[in-house]
N, C-alpha and C positions, 0 to 999 in steps of 0.2 A: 626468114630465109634459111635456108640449108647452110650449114656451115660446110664452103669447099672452096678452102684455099690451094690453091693449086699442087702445093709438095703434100698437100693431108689427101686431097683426092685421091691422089694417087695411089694411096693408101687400099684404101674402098675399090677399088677399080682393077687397077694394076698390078697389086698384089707384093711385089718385092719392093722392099724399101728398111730404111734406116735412121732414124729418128736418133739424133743427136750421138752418144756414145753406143747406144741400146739398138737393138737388132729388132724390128716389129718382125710378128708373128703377119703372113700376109694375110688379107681380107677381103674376099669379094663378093662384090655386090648380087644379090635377090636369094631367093631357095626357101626349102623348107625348112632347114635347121636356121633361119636366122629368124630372132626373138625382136620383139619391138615393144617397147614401155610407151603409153599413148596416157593422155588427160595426166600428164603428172608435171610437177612445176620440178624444173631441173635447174640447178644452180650447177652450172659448169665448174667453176673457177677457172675458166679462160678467156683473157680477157677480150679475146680476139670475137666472139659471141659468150657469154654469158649467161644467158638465161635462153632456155628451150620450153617445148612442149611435148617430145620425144624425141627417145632415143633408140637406134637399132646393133643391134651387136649380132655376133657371129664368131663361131670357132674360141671364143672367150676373150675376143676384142672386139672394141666399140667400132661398128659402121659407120653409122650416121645419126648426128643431131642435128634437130632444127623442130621445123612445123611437123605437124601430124601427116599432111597431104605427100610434105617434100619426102621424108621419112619412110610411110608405107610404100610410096612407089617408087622408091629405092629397092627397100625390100623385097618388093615382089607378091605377088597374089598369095604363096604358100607360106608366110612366115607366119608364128605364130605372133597373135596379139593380146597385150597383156594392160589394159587399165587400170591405173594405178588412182583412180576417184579422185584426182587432186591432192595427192600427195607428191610430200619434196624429194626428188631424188639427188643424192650429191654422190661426190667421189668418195670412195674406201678410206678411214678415216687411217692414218697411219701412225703406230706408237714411235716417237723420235726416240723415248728412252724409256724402259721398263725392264723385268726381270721375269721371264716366263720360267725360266728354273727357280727360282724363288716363289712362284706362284705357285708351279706344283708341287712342293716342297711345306710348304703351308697351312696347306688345303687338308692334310693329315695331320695339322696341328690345333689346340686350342683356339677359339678364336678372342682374343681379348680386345678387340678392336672398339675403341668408344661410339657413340653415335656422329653420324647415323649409318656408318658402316657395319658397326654392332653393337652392345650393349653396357660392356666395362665402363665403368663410372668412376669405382672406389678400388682397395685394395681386397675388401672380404670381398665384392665382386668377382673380379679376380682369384682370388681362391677357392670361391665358389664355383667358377668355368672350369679351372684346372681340376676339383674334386671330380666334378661330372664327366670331363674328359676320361678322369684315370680310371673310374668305374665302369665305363666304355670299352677302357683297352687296360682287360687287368694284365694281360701277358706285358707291360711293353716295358723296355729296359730302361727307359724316362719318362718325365713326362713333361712334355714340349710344351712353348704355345707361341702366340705370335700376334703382335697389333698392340700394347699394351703401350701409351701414351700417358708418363709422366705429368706432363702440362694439362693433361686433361682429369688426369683423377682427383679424388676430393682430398686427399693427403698431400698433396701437388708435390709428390719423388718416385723417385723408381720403388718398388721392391725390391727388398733385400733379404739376403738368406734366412733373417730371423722369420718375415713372414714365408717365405717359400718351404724351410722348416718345416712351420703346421702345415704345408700341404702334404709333405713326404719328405721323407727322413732316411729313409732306405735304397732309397734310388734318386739319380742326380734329377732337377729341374730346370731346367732351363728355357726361360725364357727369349725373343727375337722384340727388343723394339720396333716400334713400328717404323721409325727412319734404316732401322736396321745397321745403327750408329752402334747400338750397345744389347748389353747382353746382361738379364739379369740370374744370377744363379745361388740352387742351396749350397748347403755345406758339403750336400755328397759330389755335387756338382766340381766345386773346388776340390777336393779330393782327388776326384777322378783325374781334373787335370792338371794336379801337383804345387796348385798354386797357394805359398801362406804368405807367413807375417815376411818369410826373409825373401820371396819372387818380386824380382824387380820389375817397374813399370817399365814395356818393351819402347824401342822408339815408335813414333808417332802414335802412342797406347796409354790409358791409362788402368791403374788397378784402384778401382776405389779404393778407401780405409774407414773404420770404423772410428769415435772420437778419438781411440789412442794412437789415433796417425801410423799405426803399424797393421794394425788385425783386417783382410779383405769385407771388404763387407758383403760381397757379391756382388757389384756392379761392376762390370767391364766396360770401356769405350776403347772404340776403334779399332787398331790392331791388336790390343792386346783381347777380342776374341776371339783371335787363331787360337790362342791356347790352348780354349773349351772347345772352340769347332773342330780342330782336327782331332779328338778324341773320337766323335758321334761315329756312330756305325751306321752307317748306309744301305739304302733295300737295295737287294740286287738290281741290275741291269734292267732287266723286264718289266719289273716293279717300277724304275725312273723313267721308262719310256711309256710306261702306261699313264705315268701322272704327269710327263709332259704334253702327249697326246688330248690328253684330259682337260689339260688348262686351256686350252685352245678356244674352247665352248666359250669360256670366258668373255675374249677377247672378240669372239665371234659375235655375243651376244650385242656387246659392245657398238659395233659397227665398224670393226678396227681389223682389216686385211692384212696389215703388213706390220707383225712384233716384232721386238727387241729381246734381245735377251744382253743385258747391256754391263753384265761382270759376269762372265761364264770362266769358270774350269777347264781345264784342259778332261779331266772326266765330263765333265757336260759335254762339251763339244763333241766328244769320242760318242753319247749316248745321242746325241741330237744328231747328228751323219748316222746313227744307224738306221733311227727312230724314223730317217729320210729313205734310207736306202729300202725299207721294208715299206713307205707310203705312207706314214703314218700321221704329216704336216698335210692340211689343204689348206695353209693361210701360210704364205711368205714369213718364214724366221731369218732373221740377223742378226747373228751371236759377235760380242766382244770378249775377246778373250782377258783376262784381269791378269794384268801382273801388279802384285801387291810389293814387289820388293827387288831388287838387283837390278844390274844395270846395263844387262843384256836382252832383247827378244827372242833370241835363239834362232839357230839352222834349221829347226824344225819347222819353226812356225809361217802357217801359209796362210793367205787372205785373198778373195776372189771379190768379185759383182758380178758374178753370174750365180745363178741357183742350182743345184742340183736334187732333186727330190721337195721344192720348198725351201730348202735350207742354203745359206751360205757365212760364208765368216767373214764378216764386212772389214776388221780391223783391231785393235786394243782397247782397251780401257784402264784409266788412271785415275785415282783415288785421291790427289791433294788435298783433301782436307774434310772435316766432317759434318754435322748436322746444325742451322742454326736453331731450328726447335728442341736440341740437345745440346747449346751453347756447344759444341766440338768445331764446329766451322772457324774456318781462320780470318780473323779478323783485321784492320787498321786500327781500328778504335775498339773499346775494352762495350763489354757487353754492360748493361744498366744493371742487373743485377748479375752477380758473379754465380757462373757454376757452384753447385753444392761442394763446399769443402776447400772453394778455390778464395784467396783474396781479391779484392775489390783493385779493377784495372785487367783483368784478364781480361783477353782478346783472341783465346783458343789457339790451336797450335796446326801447324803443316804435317802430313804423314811421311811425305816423300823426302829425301836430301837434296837442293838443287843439283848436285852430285848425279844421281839418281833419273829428274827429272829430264835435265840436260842430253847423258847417255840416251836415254828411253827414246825421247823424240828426235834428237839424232840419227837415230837407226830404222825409227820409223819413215822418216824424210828420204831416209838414202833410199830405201827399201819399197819406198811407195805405199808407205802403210799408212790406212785412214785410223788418227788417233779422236779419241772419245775421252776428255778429263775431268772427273767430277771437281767442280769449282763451287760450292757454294759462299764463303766467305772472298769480300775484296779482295784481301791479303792472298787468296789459292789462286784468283785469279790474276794477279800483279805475278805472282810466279809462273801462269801457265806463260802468259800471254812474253814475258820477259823471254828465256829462249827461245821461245818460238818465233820470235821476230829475230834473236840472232841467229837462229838456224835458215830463217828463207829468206837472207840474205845470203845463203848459201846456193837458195834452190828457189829461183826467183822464180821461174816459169811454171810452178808443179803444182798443181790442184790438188790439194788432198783433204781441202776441208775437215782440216780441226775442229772437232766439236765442245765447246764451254759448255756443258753438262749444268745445268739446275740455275747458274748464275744471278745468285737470288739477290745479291749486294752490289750488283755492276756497278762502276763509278760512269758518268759523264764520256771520260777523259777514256776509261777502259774500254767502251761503245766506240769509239773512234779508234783505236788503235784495233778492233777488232775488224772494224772495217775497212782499214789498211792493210793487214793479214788477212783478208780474207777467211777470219774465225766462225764460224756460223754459232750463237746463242744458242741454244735451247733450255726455254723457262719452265722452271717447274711452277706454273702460271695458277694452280689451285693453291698454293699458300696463303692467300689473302683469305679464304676463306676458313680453311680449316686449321692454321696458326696465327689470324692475322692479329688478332687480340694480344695472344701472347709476343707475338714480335713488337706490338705497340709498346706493350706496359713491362718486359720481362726481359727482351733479347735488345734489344735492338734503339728503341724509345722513336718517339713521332714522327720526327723529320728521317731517319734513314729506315722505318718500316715503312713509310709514305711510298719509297725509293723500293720496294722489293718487286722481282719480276718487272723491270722497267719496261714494260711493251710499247708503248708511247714513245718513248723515248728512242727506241731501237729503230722503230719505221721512221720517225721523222730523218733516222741517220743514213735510212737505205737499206737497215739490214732484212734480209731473209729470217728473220729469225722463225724459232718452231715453237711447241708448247707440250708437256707431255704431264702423266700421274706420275711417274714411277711408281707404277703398279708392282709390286702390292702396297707400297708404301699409302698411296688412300688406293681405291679403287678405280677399276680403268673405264670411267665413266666420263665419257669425252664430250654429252652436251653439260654434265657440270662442266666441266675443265672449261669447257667454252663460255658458261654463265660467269663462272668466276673473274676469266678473263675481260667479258665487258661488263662488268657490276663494280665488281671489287667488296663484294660485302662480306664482314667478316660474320663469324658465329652469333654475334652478339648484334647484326644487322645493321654494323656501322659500317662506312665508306671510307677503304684504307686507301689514298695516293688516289684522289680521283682525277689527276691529272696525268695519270700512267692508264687508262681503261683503253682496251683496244675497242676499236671498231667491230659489230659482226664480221664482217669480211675477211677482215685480216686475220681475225682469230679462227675462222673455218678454215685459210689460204693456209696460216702455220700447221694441222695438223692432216693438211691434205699434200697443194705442191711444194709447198715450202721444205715440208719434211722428204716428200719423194728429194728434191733436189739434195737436201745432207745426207741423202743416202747413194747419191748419183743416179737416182731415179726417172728426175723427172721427167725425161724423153718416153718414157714407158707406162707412168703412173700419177697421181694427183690430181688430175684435172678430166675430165667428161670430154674426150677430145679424141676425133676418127683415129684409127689406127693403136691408141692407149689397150691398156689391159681393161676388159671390163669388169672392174673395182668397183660396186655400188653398194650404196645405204640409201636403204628407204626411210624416211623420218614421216614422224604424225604431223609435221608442222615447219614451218620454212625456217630457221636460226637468223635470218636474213630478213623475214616482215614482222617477225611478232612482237609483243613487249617484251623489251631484253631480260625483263626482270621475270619472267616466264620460259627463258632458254633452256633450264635443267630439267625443266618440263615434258621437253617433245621427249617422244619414246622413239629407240631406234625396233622397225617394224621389220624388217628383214637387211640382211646382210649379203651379196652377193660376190664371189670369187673367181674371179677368169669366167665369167658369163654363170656361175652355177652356184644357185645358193646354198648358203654354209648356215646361215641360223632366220626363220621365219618364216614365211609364207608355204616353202616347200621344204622344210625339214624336215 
């Protein structure tokens, strides 16, 4: 049967209408400009019907779903028709959190990334990419690179200046771990940015040292690599909107309609409005803006849910705390093996002052501002979650969906107070695969790696929860993200918390409506439903009938954008 429920009819039909917060684009029924996808197996994610056999769109929102018969003669004699042979259509896969300026920021740099994103193994690896980079770009005033995993290399530590050294000695190096927690750098690098034996470790930062506990070694964590990043010199203007524009493909490739850009600059943001204003987004951005410090958001700062060119500024972003695959996450209980350099019982540290934290969300509450807080340690999360329960005591009525950012150590006890706040989760739901070993044996030990990304755990309590890469951090590869999420297997093909695996369902529902709704979406996006944007991805294969252990498998075969495709069939 057709799906036409009486207020979505309307939709189709009638033309003016308003779907939850969200203003629909109006939609009527038959012509020649209206498209129809026939023989394809459609996973709506509405529960209201669920599964189809086509879908009809128009003006770049969905008509009608249902049977073939109900569908085309809605449509009308003149719409075109498009057989899709039994392939799966679902809704536009949406990034909950990611960094598209960081992506195109990258994409110019070395890639040091281990398998199977890329190749780095070891440290001469390693210095072997960066050689060939710099011979690449003999003009360049560094020589950068990015992806480079500690826990993965055969040395098992960062780099440090003495190797970065042999690669160059005359011009700074600098390295972006792959969490993008830390920073490894030569000696010209420290030079550059003034840092010796007497620069104090900044708050929420550390400055490595070498054995005599004074001399940097070149390893940076956390805030203290503002130091070295606000040294780098920047391409101009046109240059950053060409490689934000750029990154897009990515994403598009992906099957992923709707990005994040989820610690932006107040320059980014300035380059993303232009980047809009000149047309240059055809995939919905939603930038957060980073405050790394102080305890004001300022007069200046605006935040919308409507788009303008593609783009809009959904809200803030907050940093509590750091990496557990970089031991920097703030913990309760001290990590199984201690950080390099740290004694046994450390439990890593907070960025922010409660001080700090308090102000921030204060002002966003008053303000109506949707805040975004990277929480990956319990301990980050005991502090989001603690003011923010005594601030909406202040502001009992106000929806602004706080976002738990990565939430990779939830307690129990934190799942329920979340859902008393009305906090929405979002997991960085691929760590089981691509850290789960080392969270086993390194960070974390059995019973609370068992416990990371609790999915299981979140739906039995009700929540909404979402699932993201944080791209570039691994790649924005969403039917991994999805395998991972119902597997759970780690590198080494063992089964980490098989008592946390999500169901298919819920793991498509998180990076589809689940995510429209943390974005205030959902009335306009996530689900295959008359009236919605039509957001689609074509898959080689259902995520929903196959062997789960076959999900990172399907290929996404086209991408579709407000009715017009962005990466496959007609690119």
């Amino acid at each position: 049967m057709i799906q036409v429920r009486a207020r979505r009819w309307m939709i189709a039909v009638a033309g003016a209408v308003v779907l939850g917060a969200c203003a629909a684009k109006p939609v009527t029924a038959g012509g020649e400009d209206v498209q129809v996808f026939v023989n394809a197996d459609v996973v709506t994610v509405d529960e209201a019907q669920p599964s189809a056999e086509a879908v009809a769109i128009r003006e770049g929102r969905i008509l009608a779903v249902g049977s073939a018969a109900d569908v085309l003669q809605l449509a009308g004699p003149g719409a075109e028709v498009r057989d899709l042979g039994g392939r799966t259509l679902v809704p536009g896969f949406i990034d909950a959190h990611g960094h598209l300026a960081i992506m195109a920021q990258v994409a110019a740099m070395a890639d040091l990334q281990p398998p199977p994103a890329g190749e780095v193994s070891s440290i001469s690896e390693l210095q072997a990419k960066l050689g060939e980079w710099r011979a690449a770009h003999p003009g360049a005033l560094a020589v950068t690179g990015f992806g480079y995993d500690d826990s993965l290399l055969a040395e098992a530590r960062h780099p440090d200046r003495h190797d970065l050294d042999a690669v160059a000695a005359d011009v700074p190096v600098i390295l972006l771990h792959t969490s993008a927690h830390f920073i490894a750098c030569n000696s010209a690098c420290l030079a550059l940015a003034g840092i010796n034996a007497e620069t104090a470790d900044p708050f929420g930062g550390v400055i490595r040292r070498e054995a005599d506990g004074v001399t940097p070694n070149g390893v940076l964590e956390e805030t203290a690599m503002y130091l070295v990043l606000k040294h780098l010199p920047a391409p101009d203007q046109s240059m950053r909107i060409a490689g934000l524009a750029a990154a897009q493909t990515v994403y598009a490739r992906a099957g992923i309609t709707t990005v994040q850009d989820g610690a932006t600059t107040p320059q980014q943001v300035e380059d993303m409005r232009k980047a809009a204003s000149e047309g240059a987004f055809y995939l919905d951005i939603v930038a957060y803006q980073h405050f790394a410090d102080g305890t004001s958001i300022g007069e200046d700062f605006t935040s919308s849910r409507a788009y303008d060119g593609h783009f809009r500024v959904g809200g803030i972003k907050l940093v509590l705390d750091g990496s557990p695959q970089g031991k920097t996450a703030w913990l309760t209980k001290p990590y199984v093996v201690p950080p390099q350099g740290q004694e046994t019982g450390s439990s890593g540290y907070g960025t922010y002052s409660d001080e700090n934290v308090e102000a921030l969300l204060e002002e966003a509450h008053a303000r109506g501002i949707q805040v975004i807080a990277h929480v990956n340690g319990d301990r980050a999360i005991d502090q989001l979650l603690e003011f923010e329960g005594a601030i909406l005591a202040t502001y009992q009525d106000q929806d602004v969906r706080t976002v738990a950012i990565h939430a990779q150590t939830a307690r129990e006890d934190q799942l329920d107070r979340m859902v008393e706040l009305g906090v929405v989760p979002s997991f960085f739901a691929a760590h089981p695969f691509f850290w789960g070993d080392w969270h086993r044996d390194q960070v974390l030990g059995p019973e609370r790696a068992a416990k990371i990304s609790p999915l299981a755990s979140a739906k039995a309590k009700g929540l909404a929860y979402t699932m993201h890469t944080d791209s570039p951090v691994v790649p924005a590869d969403f039917m991994r993200l999805i395998w991972v999420a119902v597997n759970r297997e780690t590198r080494s093909g063992q089964v980490l918390g098989a008592a946390e695996k999500a169901d298919p369902h819920d793991a498509l529902r998180a990076v589809t409506l689940n995510a429209a709704r943390q974005y205030f979406e959902e009335a306009d996006k996530g689900s295959i439903t008359p009236g919605k944007r039509a957001d689609l991805v074509v898959l080689s294969a259902n995520p929903l009938k196959v062997d789960p252990s076959t999900i990172k498998d399907i290929r996404v075969l086209e991408t579709i954008k407000d009715g017009r495709t962005v990466f496959g069939a007609e690119e």
